[in-house]
N, C-alpha and C positions, 0 to 999 in steps of 0.2 A: 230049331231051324235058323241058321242065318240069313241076313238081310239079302246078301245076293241071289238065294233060293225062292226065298219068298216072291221076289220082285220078277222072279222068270215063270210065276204060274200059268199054267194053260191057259184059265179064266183071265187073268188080267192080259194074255199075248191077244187071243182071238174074241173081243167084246165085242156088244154091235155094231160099232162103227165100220168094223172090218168086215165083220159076216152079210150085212145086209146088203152090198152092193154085190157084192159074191153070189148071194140068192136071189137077187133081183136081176141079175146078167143071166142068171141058169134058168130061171123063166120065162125071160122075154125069148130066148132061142129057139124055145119049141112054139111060143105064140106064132114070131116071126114065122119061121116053117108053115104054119096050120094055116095063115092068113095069106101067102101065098098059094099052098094049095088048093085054097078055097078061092081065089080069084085067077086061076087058070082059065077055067072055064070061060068067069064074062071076059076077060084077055082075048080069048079066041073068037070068040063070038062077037064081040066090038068090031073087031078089028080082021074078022071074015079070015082066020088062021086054022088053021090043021094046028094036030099035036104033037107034030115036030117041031115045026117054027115057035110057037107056042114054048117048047121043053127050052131050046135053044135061046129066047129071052132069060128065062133062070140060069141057067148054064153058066150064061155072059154073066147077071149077075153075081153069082158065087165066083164064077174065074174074077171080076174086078175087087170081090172082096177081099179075096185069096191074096192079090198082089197088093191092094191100097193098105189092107192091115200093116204091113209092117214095115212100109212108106209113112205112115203117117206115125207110128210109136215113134221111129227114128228124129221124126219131126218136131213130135211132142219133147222128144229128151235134147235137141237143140235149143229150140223156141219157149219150152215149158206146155203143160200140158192146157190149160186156161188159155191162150190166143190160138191153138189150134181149135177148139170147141168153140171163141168167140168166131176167128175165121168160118169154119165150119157153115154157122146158123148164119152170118152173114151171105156164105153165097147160096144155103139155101133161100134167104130173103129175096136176093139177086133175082134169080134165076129164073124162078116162075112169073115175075114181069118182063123177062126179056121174052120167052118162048111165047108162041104163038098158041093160042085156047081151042082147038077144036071145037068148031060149033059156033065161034060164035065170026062174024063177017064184019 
């Protein structure tokens, strides 16, 4: 076998560093899923909803995912992919002190 064959092996292309985020992404999607569906209910119930307005919260959801996904790759391949994920955790830091807490007065 020559050097350039050897060096294109399956095993040395696809190692762990590559498979594991790949399998860690293909689980979190069905969690994500499960963990919404299972808080529909107290959603509606909180917040005194039928299951249409209810459905209609997800909906929006997915529709804003649908469109930010390939708003922010675009972003990442501008900026780099590390200050959109720093940005990111920053406005979630933001955010939850600006909004207002239910509950409490």
């Amino acid at each position: 076998m020559s050097e350039t064959s050897k060096s294109l092996e399956p095993a040395k292309l696809f190692d762990w560093r590559f498979t594991t985020p790949l399998l860690l992404r293909s689980t979190m999607n069905p969690i994500n899923s499960s963990l919404l569906a299972t808080g529909l209910v107290g959603i509606g119930v909180d917040f005194h909803l039928g299951p249409g307005p209810v459905t209609t919260l997800i909906f929006v959801l997915y529709l804003s995912s649908a469109f930010v996904q390939p708003v922010m790759s675009k972003l990442s391949t501008l900026f780099g992919p590390r200050r959109i994920i720093q940005a990111g955790i920053l406005i979630m830091l933001i955010i939850p002190g600006i909004l207002p807490v239910p509950g409490l007065r």
